[in-house]
C-alpha positions in Angstrom: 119.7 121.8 51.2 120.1 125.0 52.4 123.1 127.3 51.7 124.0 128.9 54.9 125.9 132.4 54.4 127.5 133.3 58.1 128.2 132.6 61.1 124.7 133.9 63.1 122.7 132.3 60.0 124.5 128.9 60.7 123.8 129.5 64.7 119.8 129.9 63.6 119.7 127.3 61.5 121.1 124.9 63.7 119.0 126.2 66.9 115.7 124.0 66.3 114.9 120.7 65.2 116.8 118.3 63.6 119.3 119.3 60.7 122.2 117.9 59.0 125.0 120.1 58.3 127.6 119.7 55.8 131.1 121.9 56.3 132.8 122.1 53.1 134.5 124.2 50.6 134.1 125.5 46.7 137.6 123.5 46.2 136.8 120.9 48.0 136.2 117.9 45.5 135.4 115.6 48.2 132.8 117.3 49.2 131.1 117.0 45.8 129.8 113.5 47.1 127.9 114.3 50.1 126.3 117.7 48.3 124.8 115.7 46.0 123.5 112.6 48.9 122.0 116.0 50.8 120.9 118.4 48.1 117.2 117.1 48.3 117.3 116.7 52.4 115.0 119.3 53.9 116.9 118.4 57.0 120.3 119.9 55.7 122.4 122.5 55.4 125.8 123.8 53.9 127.8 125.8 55.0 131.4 126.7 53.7 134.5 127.3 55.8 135.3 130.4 54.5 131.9 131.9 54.7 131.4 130.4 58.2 134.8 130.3 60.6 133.7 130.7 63.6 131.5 128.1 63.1 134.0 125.8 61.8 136.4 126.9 64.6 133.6 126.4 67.4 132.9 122.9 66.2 136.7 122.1 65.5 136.1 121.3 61.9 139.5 120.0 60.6 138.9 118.5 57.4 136.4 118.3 54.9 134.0 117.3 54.2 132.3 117.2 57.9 128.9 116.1 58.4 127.4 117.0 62.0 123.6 116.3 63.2 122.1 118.6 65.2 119.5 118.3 67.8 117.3 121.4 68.9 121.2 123.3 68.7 123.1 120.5 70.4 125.4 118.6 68.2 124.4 115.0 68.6 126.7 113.8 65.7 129.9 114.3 63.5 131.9 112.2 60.8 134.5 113.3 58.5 134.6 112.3 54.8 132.3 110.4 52.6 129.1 109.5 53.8 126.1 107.3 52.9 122.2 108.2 53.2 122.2 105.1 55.9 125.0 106.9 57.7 123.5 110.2 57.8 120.1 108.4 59.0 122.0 106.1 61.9 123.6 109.9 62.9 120.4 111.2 63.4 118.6 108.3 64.9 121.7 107.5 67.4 122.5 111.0 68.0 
């Protein structure tokens, strides 16, 4: 997973290919779970609230942790919460 530090490196991250990108927080417990289920994903990438708002606000993140899927820069996908590896797969493949 990559860490993602702004706004524009969030935008170019997201603008090609497929990636899965966790919102979330340093105090953010709940998030521990899905860092963990994405760490290894080449496909991912983190980005925190605080480092990222406009981000956050353009995708309406309201609580954490969000995970969104991305296609090519369009987002395909979004849950809220705890997710599972078959979860983050059916968001990809349905998005």
């Amino acid at each position: 997973m990559v860490v993602v530090e702004s706004d524009v490196d969030f935008r170019e991250a997201t603008r090609e290919g497929v990636v899965i990108a966790l919102f979330g927080a340093p105090w953010c417990t709940a998030c521990d779970g899905p860092k963990r289920l994405l760490q290894d994903d080449p496909r991912a990438i983190y980005a925190d609230v605080e480092d990222c708002p406009m981000s956050a606000n353009v995708y309406a993140v309201r609580s954490l942790p969000t995970v969104m899927a991305f296609s090519d820069g369009d987002l395909v996908a979004q849950t809220v919460g705890q997710v599972t590896r078959g979860d983050v797969e059916r968001m990809v493949r349905d998005g």
